[in-house]
PALUM-96936 format. One record per residue (C-alpha): residue number from 0; residue in one letter; x, y, z. Coordinates in pm, whole numbers. Layout:
(pt NUM,'A',(X,Y,Z))
...
This chain:
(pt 0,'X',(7736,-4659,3886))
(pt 1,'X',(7721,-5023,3755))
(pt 2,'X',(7530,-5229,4005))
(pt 3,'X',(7780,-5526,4169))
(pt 4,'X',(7687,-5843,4062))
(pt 5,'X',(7805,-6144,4317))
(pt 6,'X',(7946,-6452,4078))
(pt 7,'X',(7990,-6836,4153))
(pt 8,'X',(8359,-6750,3980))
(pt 9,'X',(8436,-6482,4211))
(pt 10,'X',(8358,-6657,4497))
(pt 11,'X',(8549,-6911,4398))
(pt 12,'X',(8821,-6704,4329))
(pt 13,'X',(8867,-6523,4658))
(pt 14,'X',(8795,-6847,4799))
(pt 15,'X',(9085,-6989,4642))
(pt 16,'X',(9308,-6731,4729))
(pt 17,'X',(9207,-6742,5097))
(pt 18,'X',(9325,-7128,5082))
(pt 19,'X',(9677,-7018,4973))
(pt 20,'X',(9671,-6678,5196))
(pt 21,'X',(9770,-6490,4907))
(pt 22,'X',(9653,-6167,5086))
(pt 23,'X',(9823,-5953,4802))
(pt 24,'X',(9625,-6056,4567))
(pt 25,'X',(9330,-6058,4771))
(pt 26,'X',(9339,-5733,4879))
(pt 27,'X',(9415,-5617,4480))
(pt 28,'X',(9063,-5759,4388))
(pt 29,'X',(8822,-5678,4655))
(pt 30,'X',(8982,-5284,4719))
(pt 31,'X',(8753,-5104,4514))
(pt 32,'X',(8447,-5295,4600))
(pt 33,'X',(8193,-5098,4862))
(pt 34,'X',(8167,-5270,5222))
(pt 35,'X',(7762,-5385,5116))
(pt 36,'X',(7896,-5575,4859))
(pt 37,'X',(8194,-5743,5059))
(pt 38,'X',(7919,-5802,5348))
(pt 39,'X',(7741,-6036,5037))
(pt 40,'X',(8065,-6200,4937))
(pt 41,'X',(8135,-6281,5359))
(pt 42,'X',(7733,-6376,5386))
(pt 43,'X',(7852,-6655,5102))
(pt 44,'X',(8145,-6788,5226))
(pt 45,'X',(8191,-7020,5498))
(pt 46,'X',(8282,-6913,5869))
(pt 47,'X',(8597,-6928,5852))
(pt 48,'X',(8677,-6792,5517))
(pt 49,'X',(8469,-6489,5621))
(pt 50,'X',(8680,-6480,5959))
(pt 51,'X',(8995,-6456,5739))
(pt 52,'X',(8874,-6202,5542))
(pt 53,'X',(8787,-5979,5870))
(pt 54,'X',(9073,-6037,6050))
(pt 55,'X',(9314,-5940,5691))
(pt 56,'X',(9162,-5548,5654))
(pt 57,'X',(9191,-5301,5894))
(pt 58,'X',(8953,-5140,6062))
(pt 59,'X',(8816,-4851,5901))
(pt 60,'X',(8676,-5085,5616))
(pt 61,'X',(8593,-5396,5831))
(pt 62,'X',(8347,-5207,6060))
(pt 63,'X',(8148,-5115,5805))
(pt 64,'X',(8145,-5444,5645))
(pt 65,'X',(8030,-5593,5992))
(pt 66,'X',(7711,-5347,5994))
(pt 67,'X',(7605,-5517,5689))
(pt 68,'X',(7609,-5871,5744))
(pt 69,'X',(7321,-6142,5817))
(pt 70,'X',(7316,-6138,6169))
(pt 71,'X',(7380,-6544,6202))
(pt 72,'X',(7699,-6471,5996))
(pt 73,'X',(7809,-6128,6222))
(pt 74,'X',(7737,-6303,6527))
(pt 75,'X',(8007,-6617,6443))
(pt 76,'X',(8231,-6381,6317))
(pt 77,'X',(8207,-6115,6650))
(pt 78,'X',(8280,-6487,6876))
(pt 79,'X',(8595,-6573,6657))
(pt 80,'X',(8697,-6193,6699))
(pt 81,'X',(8919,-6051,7028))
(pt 82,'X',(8773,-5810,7265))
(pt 83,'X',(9064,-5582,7148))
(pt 84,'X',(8968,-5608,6792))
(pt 85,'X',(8605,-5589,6823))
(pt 86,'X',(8691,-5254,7009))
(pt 87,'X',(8858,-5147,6733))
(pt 88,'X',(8618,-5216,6499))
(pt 89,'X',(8346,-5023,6700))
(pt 90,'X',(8548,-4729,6735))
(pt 91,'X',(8534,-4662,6322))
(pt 92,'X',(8186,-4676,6353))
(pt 93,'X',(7898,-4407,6450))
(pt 94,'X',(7737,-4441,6789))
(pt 95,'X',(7426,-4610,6613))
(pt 96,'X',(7560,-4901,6446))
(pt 97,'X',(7855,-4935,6755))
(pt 98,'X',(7588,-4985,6986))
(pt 99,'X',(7371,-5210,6756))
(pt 100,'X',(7685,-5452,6706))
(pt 101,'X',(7741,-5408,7143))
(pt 102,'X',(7386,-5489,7143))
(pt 103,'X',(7431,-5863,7043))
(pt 104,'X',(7720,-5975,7244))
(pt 105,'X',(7621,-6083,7588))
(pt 106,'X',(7650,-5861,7911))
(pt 107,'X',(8010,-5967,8015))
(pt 108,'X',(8148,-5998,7672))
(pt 109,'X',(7984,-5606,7647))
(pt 110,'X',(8153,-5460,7913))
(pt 111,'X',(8502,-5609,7822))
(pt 112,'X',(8492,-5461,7487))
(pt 113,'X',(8382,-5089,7642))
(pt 114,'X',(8667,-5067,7879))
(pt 115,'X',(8910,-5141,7609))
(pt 116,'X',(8761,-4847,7382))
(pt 117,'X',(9022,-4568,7380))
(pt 118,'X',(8787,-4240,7344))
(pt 119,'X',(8591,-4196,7634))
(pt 120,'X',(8354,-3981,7513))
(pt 121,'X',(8204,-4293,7259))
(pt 122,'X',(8202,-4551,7577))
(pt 123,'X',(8002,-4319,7783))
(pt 124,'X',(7776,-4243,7507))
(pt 125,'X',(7747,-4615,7407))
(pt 126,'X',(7655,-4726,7762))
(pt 127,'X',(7408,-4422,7743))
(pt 128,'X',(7200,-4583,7375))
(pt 129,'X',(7227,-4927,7528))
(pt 130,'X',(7015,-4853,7795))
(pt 131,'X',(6715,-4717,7571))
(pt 132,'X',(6476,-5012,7387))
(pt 133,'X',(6587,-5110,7082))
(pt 134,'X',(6319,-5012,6924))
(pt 135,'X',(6251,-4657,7025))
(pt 136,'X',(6417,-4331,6948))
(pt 137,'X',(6666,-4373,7231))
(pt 138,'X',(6820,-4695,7083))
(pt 139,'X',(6768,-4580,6673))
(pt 140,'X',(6962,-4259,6737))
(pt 141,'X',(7322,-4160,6681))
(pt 142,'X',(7480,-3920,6908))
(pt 143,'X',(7688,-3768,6631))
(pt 144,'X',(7558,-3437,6490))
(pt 145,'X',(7617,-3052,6414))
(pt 146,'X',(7483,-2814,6683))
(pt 147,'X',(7539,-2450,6735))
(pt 148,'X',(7483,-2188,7062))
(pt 149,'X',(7228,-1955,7007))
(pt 150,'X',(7473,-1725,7128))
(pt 151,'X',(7757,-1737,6917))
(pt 152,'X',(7825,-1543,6630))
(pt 153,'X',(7846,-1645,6287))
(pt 154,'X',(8148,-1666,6232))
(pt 155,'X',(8236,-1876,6599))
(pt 156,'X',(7958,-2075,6446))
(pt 157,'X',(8161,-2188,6117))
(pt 158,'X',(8445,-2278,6291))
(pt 159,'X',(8261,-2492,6576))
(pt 160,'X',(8086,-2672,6323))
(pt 161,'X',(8408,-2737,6101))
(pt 162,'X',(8553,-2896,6402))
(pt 163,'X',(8232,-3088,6479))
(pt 164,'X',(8175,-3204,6078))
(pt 165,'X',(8478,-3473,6125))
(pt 166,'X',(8285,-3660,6367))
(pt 167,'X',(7962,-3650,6115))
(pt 168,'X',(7960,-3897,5861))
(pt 169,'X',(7655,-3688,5698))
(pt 170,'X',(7515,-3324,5775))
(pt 171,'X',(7175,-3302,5790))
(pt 172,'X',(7106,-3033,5937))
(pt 173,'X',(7273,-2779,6215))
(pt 174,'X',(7050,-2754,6525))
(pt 175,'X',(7047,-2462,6755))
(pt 176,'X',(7068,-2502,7130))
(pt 177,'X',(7071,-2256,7419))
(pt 178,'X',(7319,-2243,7737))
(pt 179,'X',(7123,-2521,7857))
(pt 180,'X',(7121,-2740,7595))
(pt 181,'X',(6789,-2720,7515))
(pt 182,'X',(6715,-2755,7128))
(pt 183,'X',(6521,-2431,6988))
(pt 184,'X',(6555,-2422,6623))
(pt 185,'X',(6771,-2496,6342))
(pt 186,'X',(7038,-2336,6105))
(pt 187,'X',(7005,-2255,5735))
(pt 188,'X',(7297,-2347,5589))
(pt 189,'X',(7252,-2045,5343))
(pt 190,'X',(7132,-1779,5658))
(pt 191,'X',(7449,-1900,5796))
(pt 192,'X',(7671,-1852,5501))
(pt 193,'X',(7501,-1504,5413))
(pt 194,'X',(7479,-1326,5758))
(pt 195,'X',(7746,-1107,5876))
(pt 196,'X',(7980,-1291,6038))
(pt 197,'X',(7924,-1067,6376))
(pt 198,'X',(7580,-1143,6408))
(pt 199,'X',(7466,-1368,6654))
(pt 200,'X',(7312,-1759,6574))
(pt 201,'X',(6968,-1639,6776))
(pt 202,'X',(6910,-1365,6509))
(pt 203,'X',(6890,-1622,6224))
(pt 204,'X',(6773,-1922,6326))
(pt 205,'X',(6473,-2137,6237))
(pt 206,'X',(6236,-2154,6552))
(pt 207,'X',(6027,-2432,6413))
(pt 208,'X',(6232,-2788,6430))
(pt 209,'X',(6028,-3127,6436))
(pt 210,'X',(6149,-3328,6714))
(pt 211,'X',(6107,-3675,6913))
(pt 212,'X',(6107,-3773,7249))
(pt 213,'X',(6351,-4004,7317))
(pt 214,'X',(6132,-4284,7411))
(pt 215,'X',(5868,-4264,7137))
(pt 216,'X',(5883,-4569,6931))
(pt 217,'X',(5981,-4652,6576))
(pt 218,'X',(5661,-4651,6466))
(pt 219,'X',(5580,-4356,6525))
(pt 220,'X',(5929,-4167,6436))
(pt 221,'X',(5848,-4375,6078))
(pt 222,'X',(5549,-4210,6081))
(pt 223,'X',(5650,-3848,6071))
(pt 224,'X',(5957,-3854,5915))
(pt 225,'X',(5754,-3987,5608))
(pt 226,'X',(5475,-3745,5652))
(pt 227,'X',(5711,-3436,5637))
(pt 228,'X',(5967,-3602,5460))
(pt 229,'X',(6244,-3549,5676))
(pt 230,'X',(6603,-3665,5633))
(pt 231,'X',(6669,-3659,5981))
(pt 232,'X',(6496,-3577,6332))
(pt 233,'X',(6632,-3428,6655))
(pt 234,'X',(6579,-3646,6942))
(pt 235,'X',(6491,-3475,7282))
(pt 236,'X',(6465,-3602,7645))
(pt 237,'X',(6159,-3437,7822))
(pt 238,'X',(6306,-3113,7871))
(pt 239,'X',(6382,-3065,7543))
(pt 240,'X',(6772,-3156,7582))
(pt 241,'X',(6932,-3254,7245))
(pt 242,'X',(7016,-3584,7316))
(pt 243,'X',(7108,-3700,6934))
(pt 244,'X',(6931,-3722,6595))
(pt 245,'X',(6807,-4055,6346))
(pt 246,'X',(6882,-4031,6000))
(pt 247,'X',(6675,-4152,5723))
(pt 248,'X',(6873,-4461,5675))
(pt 249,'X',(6864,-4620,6022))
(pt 250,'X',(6478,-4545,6011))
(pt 251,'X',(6437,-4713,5702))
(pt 252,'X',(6640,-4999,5805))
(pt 253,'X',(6372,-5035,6101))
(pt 254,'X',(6101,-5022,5841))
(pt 255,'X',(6216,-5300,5643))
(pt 256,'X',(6266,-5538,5961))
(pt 257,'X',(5938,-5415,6101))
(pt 258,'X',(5809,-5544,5754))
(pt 259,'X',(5994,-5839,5777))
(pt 260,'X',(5850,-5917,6103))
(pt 261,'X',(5505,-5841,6001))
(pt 262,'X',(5516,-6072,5765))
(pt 263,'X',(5651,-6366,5909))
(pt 264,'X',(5367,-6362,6195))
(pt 265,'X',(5112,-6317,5872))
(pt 266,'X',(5244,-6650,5770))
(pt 267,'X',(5227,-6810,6088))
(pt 268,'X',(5608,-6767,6172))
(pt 269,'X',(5707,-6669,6511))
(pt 270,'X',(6024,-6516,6559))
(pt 271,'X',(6313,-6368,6377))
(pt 272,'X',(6390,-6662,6143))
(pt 273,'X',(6529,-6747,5817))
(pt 274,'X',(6586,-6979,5555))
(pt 275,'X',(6902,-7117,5664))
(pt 276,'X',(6804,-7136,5989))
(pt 277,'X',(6850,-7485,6159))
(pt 278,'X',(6610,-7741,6154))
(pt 279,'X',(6533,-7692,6550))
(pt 280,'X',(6498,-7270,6475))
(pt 281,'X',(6242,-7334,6254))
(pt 282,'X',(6056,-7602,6370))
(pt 283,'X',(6041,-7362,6717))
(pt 284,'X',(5926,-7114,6489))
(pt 285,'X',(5657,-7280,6330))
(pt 286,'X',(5558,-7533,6523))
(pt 287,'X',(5279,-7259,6778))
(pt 288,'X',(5125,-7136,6473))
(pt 289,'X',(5069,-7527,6290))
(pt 290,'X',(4957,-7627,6660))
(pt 291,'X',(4675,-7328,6646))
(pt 292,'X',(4578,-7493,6300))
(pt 293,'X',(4552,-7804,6441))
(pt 294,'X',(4324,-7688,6688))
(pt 295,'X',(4140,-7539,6491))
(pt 296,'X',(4097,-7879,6244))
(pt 297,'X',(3952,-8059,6548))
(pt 298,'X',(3756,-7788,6604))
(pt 299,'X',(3561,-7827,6295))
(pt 300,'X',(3541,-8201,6332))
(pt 301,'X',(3373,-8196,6655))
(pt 302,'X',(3134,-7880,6517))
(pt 303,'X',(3005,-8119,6208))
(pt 304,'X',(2999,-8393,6442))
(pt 305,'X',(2684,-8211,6610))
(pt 306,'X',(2529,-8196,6271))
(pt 307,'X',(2612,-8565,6227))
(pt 308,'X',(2247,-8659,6275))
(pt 309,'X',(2114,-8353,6017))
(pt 310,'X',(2381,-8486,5752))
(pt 311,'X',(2292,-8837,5758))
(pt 312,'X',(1967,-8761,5570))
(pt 313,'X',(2049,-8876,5247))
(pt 314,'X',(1859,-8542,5135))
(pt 315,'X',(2112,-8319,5281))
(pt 316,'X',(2439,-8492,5223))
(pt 317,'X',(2524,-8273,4920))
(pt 318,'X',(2592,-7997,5198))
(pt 319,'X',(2958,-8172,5304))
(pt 320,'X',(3084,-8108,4912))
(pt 321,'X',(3035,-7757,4983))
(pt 322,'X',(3203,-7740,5312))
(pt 323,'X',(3546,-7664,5137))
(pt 324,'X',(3420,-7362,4959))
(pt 325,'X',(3222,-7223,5294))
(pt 326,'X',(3586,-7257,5474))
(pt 327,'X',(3765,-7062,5215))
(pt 328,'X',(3526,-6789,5158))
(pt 329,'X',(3497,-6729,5522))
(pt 330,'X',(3931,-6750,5557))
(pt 331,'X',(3985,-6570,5221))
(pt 332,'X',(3712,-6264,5328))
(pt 333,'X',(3888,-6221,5686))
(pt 334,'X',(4231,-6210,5587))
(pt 335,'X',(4152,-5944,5295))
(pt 336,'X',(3954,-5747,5530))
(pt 337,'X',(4229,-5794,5799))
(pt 338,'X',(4595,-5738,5554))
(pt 339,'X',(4365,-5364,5416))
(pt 340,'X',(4306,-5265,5842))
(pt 341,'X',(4685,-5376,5885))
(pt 342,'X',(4760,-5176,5653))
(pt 343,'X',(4618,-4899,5712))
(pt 344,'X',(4721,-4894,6063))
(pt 345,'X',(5099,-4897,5957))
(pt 346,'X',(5026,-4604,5745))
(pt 347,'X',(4831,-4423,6005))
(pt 348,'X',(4505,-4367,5772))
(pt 349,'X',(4301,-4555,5972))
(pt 350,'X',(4054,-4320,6143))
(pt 351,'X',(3689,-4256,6321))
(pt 352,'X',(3523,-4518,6544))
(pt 353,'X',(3539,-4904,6486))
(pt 354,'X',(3125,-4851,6426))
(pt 355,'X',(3180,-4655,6119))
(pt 356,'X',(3450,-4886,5984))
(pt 357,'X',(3217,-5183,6064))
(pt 358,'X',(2922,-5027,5868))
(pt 359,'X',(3150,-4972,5558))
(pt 360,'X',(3261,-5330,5546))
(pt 361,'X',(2935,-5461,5591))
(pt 362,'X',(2805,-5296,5256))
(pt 363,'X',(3102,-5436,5129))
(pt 364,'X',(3049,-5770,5219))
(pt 365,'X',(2663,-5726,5132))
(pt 366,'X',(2747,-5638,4809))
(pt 367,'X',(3019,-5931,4733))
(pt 368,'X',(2815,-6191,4939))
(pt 369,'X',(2509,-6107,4699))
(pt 370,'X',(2695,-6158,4359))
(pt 371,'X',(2868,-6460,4482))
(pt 372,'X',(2524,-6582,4649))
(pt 373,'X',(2398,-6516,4266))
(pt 374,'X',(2691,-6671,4106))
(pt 375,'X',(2651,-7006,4378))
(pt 376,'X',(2246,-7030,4256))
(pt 377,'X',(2304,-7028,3903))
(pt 378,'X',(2576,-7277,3928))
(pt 379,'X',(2308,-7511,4115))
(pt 380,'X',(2082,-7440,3857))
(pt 381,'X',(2384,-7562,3607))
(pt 382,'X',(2445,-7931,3798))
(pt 383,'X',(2016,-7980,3847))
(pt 384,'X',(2073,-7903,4224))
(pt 385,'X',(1758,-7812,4419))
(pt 386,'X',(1661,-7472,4458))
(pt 387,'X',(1601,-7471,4774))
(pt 388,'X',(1973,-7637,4860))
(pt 389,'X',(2146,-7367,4676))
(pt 390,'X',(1934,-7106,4818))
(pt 391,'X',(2048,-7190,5177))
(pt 392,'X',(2424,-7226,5011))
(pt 393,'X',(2381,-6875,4871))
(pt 394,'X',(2266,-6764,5214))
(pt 395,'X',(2507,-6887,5434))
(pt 396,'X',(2751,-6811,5206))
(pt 397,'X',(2662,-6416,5258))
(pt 398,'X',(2630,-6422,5607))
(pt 399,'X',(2953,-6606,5663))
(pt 400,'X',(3083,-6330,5418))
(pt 401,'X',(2975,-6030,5649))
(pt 402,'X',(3025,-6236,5928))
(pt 403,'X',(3417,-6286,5852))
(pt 404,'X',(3440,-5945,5740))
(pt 405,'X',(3337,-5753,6071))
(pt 406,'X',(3573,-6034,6261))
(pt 407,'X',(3855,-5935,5999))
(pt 408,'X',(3824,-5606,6058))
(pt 409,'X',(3749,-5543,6402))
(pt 410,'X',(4033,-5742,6545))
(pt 411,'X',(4314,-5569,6413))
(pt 412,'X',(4185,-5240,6553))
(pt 413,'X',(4113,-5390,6851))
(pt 414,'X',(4478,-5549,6909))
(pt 415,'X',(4633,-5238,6789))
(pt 416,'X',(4480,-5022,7049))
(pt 417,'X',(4560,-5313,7319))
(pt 418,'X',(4897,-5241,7221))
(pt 419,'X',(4919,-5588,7021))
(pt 420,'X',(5058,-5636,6715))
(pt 421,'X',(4785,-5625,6475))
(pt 422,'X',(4990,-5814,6224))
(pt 423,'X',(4875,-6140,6358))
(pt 424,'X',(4529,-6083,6270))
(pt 425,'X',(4592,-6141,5925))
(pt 426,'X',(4764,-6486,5959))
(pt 427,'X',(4638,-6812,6081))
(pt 428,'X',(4466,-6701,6389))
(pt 429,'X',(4232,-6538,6190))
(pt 430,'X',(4212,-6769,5877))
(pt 431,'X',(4138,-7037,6156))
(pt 432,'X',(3903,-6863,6389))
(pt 433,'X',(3684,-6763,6050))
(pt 434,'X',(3712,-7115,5907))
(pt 435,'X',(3585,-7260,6238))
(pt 436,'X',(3322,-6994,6254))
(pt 437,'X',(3216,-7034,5887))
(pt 438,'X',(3143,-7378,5900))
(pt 439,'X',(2908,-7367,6198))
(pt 440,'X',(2731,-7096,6055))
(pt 441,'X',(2650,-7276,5730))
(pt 442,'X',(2547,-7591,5879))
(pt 443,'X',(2316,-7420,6162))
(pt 444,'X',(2180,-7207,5887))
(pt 445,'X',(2134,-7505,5643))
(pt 446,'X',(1931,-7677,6007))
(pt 447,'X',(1699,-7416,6034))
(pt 448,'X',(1617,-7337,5685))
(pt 449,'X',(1627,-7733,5588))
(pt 450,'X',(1485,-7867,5863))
């Protein structure tokens, strides 16, 4: 499949056409191209180009379009859109992305478009997934899936799940449940196909099926689904009732915003922003973290402002051209040691007690603080700078090393099990705290050793 390339001409094109509501021709160019790909062409356009384009397909291809957009774009579209024909739209969609699209319309707007929804069945089970957190199993799941009785036969079996299949955009699995509806196993697709069609589903089925509770969070449901590669996962209320399942694509769809978060707030950005954001979103969003940084600038001033009296010995005075580097070693070494803990936490391979971790990244830093210390001499030695100056550099240079190191590493672990984001740690809060830190550590080192 050639990969859909989005072109200044065809924009302009459908553009054009949109001007002169030629909807014959419009609808000639953009059938055969998937509802990702439209979602682009809408993201490009202008609000009410995009409207247009909305309002002139029906349904069935429109609501999947709407899944796809930039939210800033879906969210101006959804206000220029009818409660009628938002209810439409939600109605071609699966429970999931329904009540993600419900999710961002505000509470009376919500309730309007629910009581106009035809099948019953999806409005109760809509108001049921907006009630879970968005980000646990509750609100990732779909409601849609296969399921069988343990006590039917085979062959009941084939034709229950041939009437349940049209409500399924993909089968994942069939899971088994009792007379409770309670999940206990899963179906082979090939056991079922095989047996006798007398025999009964509790004679073939699979006892062992991985399963979430319906409140566990995303993280976590990312977490095993990669570990034993799963496609999809059962979710179950605390009784074990099959509530609904999570696919592999909604999952990964919370992995890449998770990521997306992360690494805004390891940049200093706070909140869901992006580039085309107003001026006022972004300055909102920026604005706490530069403030931090400011604080922390000041910080420094009024911490070489105690040395004032050590650095106004004309001896010494080579000291403030190496304040720069101290800074940067000591923000460089925290948010390395920080981003690896991170890291690791996301994956889940961080394990034992913080002590054991600490002890490994302080032979780490030993080791990196020593060449560098070495490196830091001999480049003294290259400009005719005293010894004994580049000595105490070298020094302070290692401690501040091991000294950012422990604070880059502990912290992270520390948030994480606070229930924090440990994401922060590796942005400015930590590059600032360690820059503050470093710098009275060389200069009280450089006091005593000086002095």
């Amino acid at each position: 499949m050639e990969q859909f390339q989005l072109s200044d001409v065809l924009l302009k094109k459908i553009a054009d056409l949109i001007s002169v509501k030629n909807n014959t021709q419009l609808k000639k160019i953009v059938k055969d191209i998937h509802f990702a790909d439209m979602a682009e062409i809408i993201n490009e356009l202008n609000e009410n180009q995009g409207i247009y384009l909305i309002k002139l397909f029906d349904s069935e291809k429109t609501s999947e379009i709407l899944t796809e957009l930039n939210e800033d774009v879906r969210e101006k579209i959804l206000k220029a859109l009818s409660v009628k024909e938002i209810a439409d739209e939600i109605e071609e969609l699966d429970s999931d992305d329904a009540a993600d699209i419900l999710g961002e319309l505000s509470e009376e707007r919500k309730e309007k478009v629910i009581s106009k929804i035809s099948d019953d069945n999806l409005a109760d089970n809509l108001i049921e997934l907006l009630s879970y957190q968005e980000d646990s199993a509750g609100g990732l799941m779909a409601k849609e899936l296969v399921k069988a009785n343990e006590n039917w036969s085979v062959l009941k079996c084939l034709s229950e799940i041939k009437k349940q299949g049209e409500n399924v955009t993909r089968v994942h699995s069939i899971y088994v449940v009792d007379d409770m509806d309670i999940l206990i196993g899963r179906l082979s697709l090939k056991d079922l196909i095989i047996s006798s069609s007398k025999k009964k589903i509790k004679d073939i089925l699979i006892p062992k099926v991985d399963s979430v509770n319906v409140m566990e969070s995303g993280e976590e449901i990312a977490k095993i689904m990669s570990k034993y590669d799963l496609e999809a996962i059962p979710v179950v209320d605390d009784k074990k009732h099959l509530l609904g399942r999570i696919t592999i694509d909604d999952i990964v769809d919370f992995i890449k915003e998770e990521a997306e978060e992360d690494y805004l707030i390891a940049a200093g950005v706070q909140g869901d922003v992006e580039a085309d954001d107003s001026i006022l979103e972004l300055t909102k969003a920026r604005l706490p973290w530069l403030f931090l940084g400011l604080v922390g600038g000041l910080g420094s001033v009024f911490i070489l402002e105690g040395f004032e009296e050590f650095m106004n010995d004309p001896t010494y005075k080579a000291l403030f051209f190496f304040t720069p580097l101290i800074a940067a070693m000591a923000g460089n070494v925290g948010v390395q040691s920080s981003a690896i803990i991170v890291q690791g936490l996301a994956n889940d391979i961080v394990k034992g007690s913080l002590l054991k971790r600490l002890i490994k990244e302080l032979g780490l830093s030993l080791i990196n603080g020593i060449i560098l210390g070495l490196l830091t001499i001999l480049f003294g030695l290259g400009i005719n700078q005293p010894l004994e100056l580049s000595l105490v550099i070298s020094l302070s240079m290692l401690c501040v090393i091991i000294v950012a190191a422990l604070i880059g590493t502990s912290i992270p672990i520390i948030l994480d099990k606070k229930g924090i984001d440990p994401a922060i740690a590796t942005g400015p809060f930590i590059t600032t705290s360690n820059d503050i830190f470093g710098i009275f550590l060389f200069f009280y080192i450089a006091k005593i050793f000086l002095l």
